[in-house]
N, CA, C, O and CB atoms as a CASP TS submission, in Angstrom:
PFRMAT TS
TARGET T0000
AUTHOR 0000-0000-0000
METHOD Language model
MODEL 1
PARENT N/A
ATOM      1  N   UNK     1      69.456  65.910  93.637  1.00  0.00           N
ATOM      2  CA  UNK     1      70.812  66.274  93.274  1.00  0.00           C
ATOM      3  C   UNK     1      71.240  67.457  94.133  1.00  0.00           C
ATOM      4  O   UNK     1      70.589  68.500  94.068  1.00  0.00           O
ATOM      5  CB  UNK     1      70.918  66.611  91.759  1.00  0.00           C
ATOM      6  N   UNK     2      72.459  67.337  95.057  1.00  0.00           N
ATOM      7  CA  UNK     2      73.218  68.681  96.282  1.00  0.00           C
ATOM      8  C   UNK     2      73.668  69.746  95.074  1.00  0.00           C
ATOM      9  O   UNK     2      74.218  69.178  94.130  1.00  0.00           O
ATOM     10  CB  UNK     2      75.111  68.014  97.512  1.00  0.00           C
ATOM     11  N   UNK     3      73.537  71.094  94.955  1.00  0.00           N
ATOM     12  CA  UNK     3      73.741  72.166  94.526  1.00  0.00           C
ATOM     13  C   UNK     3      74.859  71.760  94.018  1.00  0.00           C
ATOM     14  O   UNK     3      74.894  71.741  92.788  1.00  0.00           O
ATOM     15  CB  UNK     3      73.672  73.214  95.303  1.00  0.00           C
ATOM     16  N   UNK     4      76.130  71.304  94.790  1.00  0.00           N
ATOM     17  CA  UNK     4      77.563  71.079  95.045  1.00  0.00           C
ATOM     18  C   UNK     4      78.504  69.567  93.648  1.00  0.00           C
ATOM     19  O   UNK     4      79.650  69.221  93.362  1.00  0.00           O
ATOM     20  CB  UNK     4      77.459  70.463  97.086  1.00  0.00           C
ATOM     21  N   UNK     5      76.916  69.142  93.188  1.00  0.00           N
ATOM     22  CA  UNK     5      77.050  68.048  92.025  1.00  0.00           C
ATOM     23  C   UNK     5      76.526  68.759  90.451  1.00  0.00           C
ATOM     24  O   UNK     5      76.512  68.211  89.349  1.00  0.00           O
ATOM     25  CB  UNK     5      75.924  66.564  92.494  1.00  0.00           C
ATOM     26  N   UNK     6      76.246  69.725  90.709  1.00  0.00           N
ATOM     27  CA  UNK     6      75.374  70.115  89.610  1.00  0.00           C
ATOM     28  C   UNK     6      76.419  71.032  88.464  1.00  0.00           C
ATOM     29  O   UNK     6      76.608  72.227  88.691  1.00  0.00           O
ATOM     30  CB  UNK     6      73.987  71.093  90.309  1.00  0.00           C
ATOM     31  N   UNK     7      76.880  70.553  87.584  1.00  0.00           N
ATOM     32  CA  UNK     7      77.414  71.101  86.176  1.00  0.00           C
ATOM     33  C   UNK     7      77.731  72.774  86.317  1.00  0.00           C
ATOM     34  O   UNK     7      78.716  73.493  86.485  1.00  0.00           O
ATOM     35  CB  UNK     7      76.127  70.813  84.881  1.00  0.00           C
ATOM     36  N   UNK     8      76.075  72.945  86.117  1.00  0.00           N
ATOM     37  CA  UNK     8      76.281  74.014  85.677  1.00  0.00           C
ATOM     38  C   UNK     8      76.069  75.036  86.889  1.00  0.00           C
ATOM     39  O   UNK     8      75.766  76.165  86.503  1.00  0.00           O
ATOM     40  CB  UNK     8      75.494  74.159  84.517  1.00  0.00           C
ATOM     41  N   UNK     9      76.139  74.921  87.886  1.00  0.00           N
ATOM     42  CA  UNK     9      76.506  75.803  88.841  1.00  0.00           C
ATOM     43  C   UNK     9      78.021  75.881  88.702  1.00  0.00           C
ATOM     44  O   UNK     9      78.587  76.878  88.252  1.00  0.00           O
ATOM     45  CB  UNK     9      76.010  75.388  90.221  1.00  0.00           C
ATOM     46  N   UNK    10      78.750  74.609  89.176  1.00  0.00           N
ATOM     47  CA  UNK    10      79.974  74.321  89.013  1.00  0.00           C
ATOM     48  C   UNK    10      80.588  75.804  87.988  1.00  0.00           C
ATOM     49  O   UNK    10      81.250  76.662  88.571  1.00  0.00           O
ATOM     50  CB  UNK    10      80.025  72.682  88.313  1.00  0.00           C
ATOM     51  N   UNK    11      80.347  75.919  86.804  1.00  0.00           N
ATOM     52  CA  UNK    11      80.312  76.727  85.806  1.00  0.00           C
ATOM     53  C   UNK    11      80.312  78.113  86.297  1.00  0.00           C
ATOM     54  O   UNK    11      81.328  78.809  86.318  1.00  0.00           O
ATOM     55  CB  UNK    11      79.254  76.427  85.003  1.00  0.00           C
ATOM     56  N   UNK    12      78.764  78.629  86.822  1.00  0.00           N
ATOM     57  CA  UNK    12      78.720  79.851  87.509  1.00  0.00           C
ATOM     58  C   UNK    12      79.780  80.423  88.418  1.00  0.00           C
ATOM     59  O   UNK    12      80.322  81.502  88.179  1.00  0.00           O
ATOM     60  CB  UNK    12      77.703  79.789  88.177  1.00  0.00           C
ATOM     61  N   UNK    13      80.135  79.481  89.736  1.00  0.00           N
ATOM     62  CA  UNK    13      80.852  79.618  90.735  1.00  0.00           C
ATOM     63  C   UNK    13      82.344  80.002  89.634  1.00  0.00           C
ATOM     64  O   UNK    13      82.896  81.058  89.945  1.00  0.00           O
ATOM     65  CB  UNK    13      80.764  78.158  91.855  1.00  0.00           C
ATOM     66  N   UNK    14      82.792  79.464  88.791  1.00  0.00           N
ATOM     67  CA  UNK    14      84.007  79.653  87.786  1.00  0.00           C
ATOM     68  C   UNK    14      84.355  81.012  87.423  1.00  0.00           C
ATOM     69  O   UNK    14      85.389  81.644  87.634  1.00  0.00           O
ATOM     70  CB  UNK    14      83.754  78.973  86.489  1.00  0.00           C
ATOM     71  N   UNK    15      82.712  81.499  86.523  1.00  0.00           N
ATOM     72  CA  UNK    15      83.128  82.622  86.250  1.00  0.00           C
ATOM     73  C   UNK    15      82.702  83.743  87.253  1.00  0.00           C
ATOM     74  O   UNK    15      82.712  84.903  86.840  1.00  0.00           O
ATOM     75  CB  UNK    15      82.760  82.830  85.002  1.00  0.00           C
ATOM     76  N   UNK    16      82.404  83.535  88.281  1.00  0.00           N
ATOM     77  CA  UNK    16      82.438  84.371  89.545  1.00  0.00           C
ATOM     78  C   UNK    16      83.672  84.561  90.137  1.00  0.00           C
ATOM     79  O   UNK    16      84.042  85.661  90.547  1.00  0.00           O
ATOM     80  CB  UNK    16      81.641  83.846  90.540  1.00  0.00           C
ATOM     81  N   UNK    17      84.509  83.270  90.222  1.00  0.00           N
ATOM     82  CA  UNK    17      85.625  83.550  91.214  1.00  0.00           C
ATOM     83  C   UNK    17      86.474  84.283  90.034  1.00  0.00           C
ATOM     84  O   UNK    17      87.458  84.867  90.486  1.00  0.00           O
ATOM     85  CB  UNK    17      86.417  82.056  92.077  1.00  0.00           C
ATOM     86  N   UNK    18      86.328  84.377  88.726  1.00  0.00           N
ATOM     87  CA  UNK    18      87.391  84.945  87.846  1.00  0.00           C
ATOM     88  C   UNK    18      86.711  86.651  87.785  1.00  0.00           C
ATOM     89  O   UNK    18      87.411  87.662  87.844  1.00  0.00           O
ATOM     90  CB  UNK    18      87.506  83.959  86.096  1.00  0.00           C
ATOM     91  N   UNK    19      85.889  86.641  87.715  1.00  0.00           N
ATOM     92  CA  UNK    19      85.579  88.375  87.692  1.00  0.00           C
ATOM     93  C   UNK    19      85.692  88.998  89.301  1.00  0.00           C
ATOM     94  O   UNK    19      85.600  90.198  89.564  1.00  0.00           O
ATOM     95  CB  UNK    19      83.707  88.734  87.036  1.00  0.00           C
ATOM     96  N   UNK    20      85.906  87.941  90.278  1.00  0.00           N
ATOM     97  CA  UNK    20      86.531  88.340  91.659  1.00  0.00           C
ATOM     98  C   UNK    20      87.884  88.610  91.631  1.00  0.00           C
ATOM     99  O   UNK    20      88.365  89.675  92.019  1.00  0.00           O
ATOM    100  CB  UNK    20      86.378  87.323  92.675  1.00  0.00           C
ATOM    101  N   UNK    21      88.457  87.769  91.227  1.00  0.00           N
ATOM    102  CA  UNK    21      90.011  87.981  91.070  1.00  0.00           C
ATOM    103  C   UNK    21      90.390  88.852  90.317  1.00  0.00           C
ATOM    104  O   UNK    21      91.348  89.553  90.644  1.00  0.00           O
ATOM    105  CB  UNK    21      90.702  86.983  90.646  1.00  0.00           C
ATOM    106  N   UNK    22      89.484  89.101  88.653  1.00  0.00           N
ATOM    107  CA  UNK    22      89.884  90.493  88.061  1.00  0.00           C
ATOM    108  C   UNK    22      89.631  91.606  88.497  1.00  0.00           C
ATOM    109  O   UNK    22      90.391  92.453  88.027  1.00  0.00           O
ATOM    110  CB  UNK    22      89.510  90.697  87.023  1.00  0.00           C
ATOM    111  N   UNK    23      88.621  92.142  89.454  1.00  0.00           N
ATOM    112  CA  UNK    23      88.332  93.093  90.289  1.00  0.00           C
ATOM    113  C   UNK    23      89.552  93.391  90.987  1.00  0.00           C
ATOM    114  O   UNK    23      90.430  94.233  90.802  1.00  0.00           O
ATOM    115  CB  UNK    23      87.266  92.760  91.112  1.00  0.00           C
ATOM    116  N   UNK    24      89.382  92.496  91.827  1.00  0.00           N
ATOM    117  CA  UNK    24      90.609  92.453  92.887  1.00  0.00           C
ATOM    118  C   UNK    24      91.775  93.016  92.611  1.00  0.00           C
ATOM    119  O   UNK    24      92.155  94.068  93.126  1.00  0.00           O
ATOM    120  CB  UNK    24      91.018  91.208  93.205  1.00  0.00           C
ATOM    121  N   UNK    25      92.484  92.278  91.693  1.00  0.00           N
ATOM    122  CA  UNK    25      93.725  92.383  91.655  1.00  0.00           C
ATOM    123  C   UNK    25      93.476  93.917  90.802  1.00  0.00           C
ATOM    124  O   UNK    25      94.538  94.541  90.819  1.00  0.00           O
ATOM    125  CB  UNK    25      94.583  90.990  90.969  1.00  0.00           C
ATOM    126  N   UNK    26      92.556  94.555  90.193  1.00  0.00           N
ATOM    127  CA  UNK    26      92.715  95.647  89.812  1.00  0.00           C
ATOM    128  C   UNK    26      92.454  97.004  90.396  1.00  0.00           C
ATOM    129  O   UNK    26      92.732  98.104  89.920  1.00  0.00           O
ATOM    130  CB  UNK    26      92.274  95.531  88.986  1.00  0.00           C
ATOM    131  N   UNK    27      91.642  96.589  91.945  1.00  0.00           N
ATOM    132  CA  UNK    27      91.978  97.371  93.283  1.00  0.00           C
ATOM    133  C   UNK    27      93.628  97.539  93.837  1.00  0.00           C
ATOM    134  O   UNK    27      94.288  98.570  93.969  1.00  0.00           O
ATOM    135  CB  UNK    27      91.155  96.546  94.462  1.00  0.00           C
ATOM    136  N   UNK    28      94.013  96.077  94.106  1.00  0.00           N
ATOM    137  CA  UNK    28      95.375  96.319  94.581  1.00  0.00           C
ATOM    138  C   UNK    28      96.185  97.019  93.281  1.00  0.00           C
ATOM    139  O   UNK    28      96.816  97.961  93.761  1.00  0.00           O
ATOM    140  CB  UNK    28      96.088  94.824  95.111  1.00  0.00           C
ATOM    141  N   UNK    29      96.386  96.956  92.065  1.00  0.00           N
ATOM    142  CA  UNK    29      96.847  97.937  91.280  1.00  0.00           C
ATOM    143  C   UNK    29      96.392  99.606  91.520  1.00  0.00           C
ATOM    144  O   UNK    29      96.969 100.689  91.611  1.00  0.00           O
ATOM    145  CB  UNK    29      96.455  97.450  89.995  1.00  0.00           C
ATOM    146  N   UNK    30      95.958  99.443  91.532  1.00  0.00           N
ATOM    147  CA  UNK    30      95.332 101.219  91.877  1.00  0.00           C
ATOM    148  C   UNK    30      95.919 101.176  93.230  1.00  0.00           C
ATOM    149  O   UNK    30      96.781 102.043  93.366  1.00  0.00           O
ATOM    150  CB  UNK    30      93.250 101.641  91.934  1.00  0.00           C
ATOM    151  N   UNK    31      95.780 100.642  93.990  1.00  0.00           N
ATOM    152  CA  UNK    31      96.287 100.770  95.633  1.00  0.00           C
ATOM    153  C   UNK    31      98.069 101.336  95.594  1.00  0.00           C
ATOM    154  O   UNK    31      98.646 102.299  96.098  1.00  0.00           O
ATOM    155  CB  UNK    31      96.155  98.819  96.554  1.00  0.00           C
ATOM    156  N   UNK    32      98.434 100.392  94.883  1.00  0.00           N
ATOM    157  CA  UNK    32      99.903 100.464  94.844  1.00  0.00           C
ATOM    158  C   UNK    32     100.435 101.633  93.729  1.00  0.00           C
ATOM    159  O   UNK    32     101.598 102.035  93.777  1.00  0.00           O
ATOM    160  CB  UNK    32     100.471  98.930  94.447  1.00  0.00           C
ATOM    161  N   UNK    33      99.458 102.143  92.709  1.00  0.00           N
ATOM    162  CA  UNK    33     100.107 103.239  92.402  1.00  0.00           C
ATOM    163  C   UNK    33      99.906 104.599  92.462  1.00  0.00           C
ATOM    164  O   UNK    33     100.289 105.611  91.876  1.00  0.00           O
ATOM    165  CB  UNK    33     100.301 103.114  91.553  1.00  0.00           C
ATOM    166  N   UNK    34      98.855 104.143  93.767  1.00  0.00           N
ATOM    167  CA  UNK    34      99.042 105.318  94.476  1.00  0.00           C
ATOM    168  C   UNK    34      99.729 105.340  95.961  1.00  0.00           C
ATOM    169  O   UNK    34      99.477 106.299  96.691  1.00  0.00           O
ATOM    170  CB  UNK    34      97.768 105.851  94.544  1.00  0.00           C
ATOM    171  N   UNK    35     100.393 104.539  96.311  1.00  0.00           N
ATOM    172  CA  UNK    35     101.575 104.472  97.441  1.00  0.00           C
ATOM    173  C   UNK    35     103.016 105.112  96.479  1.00  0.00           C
ATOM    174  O   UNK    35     103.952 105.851  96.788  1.00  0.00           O
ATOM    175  CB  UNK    35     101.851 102.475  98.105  1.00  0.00           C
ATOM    176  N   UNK    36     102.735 104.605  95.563  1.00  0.00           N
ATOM    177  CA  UNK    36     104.341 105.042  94.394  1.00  0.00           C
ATOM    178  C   UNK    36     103.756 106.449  94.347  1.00  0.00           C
ATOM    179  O   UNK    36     104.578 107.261  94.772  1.00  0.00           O
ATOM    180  CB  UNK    36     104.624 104.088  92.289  1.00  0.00           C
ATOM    181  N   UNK    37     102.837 106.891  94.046  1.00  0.00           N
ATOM    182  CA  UNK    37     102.564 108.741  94.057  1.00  0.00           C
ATOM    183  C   UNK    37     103.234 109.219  94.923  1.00  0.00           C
ATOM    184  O   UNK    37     104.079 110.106  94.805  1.00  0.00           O
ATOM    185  CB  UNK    37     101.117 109.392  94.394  1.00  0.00           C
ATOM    186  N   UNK    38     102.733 108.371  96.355  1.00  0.00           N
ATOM    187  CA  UNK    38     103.048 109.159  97.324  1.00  0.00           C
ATOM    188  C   UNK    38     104.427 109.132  98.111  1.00  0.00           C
ATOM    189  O   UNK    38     104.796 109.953  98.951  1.00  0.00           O
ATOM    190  CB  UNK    38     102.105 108.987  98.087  1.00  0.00           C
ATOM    191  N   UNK    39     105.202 107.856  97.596  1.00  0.00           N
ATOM    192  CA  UNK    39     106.442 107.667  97.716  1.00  0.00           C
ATOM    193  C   UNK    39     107.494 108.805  97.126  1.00  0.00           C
ATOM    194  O   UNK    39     108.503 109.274  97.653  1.00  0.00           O
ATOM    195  CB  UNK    39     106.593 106.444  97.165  1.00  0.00           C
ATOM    196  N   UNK    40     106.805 109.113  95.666  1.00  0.00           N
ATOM    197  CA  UNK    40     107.843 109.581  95.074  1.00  0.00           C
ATOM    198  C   UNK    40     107.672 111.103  94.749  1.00  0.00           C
ATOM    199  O   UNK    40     108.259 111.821  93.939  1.00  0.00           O
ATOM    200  CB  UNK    40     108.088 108.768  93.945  1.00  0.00           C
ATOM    201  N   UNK    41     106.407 111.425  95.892  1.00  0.00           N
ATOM    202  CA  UNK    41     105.497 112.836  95.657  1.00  0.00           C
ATOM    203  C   UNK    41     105.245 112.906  94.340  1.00  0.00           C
ATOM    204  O   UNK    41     105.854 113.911  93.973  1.00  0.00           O
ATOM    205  CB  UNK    41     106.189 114.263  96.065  1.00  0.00           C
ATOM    206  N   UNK    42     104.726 112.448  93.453  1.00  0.00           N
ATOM    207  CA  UNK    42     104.551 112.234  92.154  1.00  0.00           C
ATOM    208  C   UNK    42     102.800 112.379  91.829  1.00  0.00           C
ATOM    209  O   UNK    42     101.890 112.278  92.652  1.00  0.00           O
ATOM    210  CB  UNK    42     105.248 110.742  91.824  1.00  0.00           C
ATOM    211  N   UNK    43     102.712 112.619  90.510  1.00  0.00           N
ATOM    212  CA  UNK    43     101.383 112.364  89.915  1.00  0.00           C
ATOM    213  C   UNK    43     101.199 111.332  89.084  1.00  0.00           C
ATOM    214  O   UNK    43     102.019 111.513  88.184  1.00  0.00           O
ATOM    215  CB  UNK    43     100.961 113.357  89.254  1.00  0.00           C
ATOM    216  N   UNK    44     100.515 110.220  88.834  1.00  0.00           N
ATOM    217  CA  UNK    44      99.599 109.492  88.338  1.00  0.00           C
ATOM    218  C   UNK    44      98.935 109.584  87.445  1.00  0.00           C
ATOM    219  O   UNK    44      97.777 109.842  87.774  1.00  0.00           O
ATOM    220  CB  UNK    44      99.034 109.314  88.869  1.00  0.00           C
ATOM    221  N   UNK    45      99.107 109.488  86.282  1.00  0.00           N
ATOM    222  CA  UNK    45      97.805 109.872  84.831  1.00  0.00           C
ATOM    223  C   UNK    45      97.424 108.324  84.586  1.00  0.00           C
ATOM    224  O   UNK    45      98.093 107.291  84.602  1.00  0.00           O
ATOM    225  CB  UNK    45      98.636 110.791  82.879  1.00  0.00           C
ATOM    226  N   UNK    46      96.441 108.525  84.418  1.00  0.00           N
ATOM    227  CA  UNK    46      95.437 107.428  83.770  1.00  0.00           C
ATOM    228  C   UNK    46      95.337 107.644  81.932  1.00  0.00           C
ATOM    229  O   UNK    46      94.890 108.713  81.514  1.00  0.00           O
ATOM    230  CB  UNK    46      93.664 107.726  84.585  1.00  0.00           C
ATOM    231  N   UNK    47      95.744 106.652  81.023  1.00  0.00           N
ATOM    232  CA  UNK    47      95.039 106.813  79.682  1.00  0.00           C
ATOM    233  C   UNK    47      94.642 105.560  79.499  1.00  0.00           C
ATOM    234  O   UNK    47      94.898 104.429  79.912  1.00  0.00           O
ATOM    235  CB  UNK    47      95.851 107.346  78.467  1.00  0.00           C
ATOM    236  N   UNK    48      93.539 106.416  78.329  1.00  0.00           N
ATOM    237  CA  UNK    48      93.061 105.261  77.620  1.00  0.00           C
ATOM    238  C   UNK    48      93.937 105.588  76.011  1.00  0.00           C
ATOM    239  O   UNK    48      94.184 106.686  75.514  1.00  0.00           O
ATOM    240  CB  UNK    48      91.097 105.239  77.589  1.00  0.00           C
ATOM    241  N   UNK    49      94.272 104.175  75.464  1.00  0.00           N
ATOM    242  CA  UNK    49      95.283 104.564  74.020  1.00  0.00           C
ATOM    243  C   UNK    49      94.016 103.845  72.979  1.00  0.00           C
ATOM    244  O   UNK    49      93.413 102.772  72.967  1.00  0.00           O
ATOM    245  CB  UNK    49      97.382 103.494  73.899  1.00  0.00           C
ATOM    246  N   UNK    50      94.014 104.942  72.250  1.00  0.00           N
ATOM    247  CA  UNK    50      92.891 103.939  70.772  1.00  0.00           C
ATOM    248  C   UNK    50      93.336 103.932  69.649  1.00  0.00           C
ATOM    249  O   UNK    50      93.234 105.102  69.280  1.00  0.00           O
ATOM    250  CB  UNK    50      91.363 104.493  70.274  1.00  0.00           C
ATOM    251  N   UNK    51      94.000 103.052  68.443  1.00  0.00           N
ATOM    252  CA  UNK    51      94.380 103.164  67.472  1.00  0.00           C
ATOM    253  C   UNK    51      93.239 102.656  66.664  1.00  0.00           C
ATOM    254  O   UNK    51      92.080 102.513  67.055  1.00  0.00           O
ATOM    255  CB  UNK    51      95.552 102.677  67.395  1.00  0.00           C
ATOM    256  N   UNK    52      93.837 102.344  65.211  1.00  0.00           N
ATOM    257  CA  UNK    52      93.028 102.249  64.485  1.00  0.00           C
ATOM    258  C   UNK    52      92.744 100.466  64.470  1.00  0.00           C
ATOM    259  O   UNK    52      91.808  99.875  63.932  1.00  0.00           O
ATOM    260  CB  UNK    52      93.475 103.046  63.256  1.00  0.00           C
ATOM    261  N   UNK    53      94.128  99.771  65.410  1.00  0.00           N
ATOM    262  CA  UNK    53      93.835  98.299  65.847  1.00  0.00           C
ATOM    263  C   UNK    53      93.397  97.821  67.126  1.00  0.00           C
ATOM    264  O   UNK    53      92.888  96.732  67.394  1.00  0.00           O
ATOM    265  CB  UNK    53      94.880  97.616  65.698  1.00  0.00           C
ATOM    266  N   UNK    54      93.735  99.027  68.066  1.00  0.00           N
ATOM    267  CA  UNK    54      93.750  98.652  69.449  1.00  0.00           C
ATOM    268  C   UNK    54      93.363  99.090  70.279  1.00  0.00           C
ATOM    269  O   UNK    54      93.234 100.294  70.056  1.00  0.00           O
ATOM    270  CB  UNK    54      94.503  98.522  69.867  1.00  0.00           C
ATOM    271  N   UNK    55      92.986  98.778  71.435  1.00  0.00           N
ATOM    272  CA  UNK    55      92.749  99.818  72.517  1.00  0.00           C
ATOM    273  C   UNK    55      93.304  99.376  73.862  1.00  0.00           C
ATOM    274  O   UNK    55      93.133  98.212  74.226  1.00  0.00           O
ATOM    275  CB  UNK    55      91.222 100.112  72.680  1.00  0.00           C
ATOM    276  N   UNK    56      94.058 100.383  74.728  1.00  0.00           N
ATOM    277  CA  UNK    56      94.515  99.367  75.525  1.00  0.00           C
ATOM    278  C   UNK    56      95.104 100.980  76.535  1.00  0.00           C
ATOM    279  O   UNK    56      95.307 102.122  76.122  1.00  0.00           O
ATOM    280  CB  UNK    56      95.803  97.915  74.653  1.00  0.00           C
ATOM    281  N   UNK    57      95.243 100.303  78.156  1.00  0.00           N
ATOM    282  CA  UNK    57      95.213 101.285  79.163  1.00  0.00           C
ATOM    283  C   UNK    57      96.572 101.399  79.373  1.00  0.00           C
ATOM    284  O   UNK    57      97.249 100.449  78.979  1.00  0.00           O
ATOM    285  CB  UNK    57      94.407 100.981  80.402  1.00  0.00           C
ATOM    286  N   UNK    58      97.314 102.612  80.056  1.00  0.00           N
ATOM    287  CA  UNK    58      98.140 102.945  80.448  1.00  0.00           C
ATOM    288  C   UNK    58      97.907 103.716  81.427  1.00  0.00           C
ATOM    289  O   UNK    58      96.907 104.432  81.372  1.00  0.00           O
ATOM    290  CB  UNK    58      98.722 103.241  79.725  1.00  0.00           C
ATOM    291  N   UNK    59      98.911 103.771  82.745  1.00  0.00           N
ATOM    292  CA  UNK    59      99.386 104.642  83.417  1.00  0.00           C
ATOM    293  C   UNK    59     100.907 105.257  83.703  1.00  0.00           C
ATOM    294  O   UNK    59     101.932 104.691  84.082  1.00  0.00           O
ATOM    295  CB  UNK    59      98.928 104.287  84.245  1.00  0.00           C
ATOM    296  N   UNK    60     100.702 106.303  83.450  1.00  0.00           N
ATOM    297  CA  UNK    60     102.176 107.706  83.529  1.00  0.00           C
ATOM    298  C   UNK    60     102.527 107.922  85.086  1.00  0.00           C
ATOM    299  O   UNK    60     101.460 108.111  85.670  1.00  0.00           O
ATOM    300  CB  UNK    60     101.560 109.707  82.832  1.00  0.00           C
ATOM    301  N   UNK    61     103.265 107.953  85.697  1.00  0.00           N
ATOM    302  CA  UNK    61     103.914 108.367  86.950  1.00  0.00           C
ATOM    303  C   UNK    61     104.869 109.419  86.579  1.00  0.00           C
ATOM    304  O   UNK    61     105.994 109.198  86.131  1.00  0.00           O
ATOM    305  CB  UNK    61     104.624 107.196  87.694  1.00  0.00           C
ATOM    306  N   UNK    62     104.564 110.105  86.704  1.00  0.00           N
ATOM    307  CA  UNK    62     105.218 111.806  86.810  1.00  0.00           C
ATOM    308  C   UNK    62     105.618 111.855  88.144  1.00  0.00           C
ATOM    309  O   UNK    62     104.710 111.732  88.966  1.00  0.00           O
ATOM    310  CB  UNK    62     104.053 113.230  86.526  1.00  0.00           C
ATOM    311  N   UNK    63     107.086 112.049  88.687  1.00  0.00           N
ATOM    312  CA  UNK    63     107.813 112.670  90.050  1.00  0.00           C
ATOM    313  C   UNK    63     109.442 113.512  89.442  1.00  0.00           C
ATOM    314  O   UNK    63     110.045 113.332  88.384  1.00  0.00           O
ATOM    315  CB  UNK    63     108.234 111.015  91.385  1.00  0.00           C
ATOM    316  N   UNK    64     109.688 114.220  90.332  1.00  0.00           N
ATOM    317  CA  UNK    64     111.135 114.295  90.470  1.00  0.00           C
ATOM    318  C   UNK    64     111.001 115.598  89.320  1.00  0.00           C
ATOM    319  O   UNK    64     111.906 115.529  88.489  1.00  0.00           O
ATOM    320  CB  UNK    64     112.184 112.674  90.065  1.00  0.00           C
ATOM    321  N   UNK    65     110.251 116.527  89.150  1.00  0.00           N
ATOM    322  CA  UNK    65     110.377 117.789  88.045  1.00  0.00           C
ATOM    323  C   UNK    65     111.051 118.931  88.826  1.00  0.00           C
ATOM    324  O   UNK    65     110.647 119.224  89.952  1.00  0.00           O
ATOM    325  CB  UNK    65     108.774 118.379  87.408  1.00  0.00           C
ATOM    326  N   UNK    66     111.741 119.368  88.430  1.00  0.00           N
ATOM    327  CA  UNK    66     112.421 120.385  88.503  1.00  0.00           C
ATOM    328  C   UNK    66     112.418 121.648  87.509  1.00  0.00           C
ATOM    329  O   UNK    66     111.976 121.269  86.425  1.00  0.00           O
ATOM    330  CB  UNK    66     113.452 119.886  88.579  1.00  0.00           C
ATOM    331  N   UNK    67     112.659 122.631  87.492  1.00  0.00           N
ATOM    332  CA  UNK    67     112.908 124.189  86.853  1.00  0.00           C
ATOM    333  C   UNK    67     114.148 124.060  86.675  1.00  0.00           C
ATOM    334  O   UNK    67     114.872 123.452  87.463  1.00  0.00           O
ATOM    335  CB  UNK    67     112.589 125.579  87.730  1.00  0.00           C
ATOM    336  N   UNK    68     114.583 124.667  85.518  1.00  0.00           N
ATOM    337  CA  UNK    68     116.151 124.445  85.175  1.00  0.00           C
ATOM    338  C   UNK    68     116.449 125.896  84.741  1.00  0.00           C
ATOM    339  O   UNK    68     117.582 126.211  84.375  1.00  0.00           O
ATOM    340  CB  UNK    68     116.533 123.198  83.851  1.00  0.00           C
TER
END
């Protein structure tokens, strides 16, 4: 049996190309908000939010402060 017929490789290769693509695309996120930092001379915060249901990420873009 060729590697290329076999089930459960088939399977492996699946959840490989999906934890590639979630990597990925969560490099180019970071990539791009830090071009917007630097677009807008701005800062970038990273959180993590935890309730008592949820947990879930955010990022803050801070630019444009002024003294009044």
């Amino acid at each position: 049996m060729l590697l290329e017929d076999d089930p459960m490789t088939e399977d492996v290769r699946a959840k490989n190309e999906e934890k590639w693509r979630i990597a990925t695309n969560k490099i180019i996120a970071l990539q791009q908000v830090s071009n917007i930092e630097k677009l807008l001379d701005g800062k970038a915060s990273h959180y993590v939010c935890v309730d008592k249901f949820t947990t879930h990420e955010k990022i803050v873009i801070e630019y444009n402060h002024k003294k009044k």
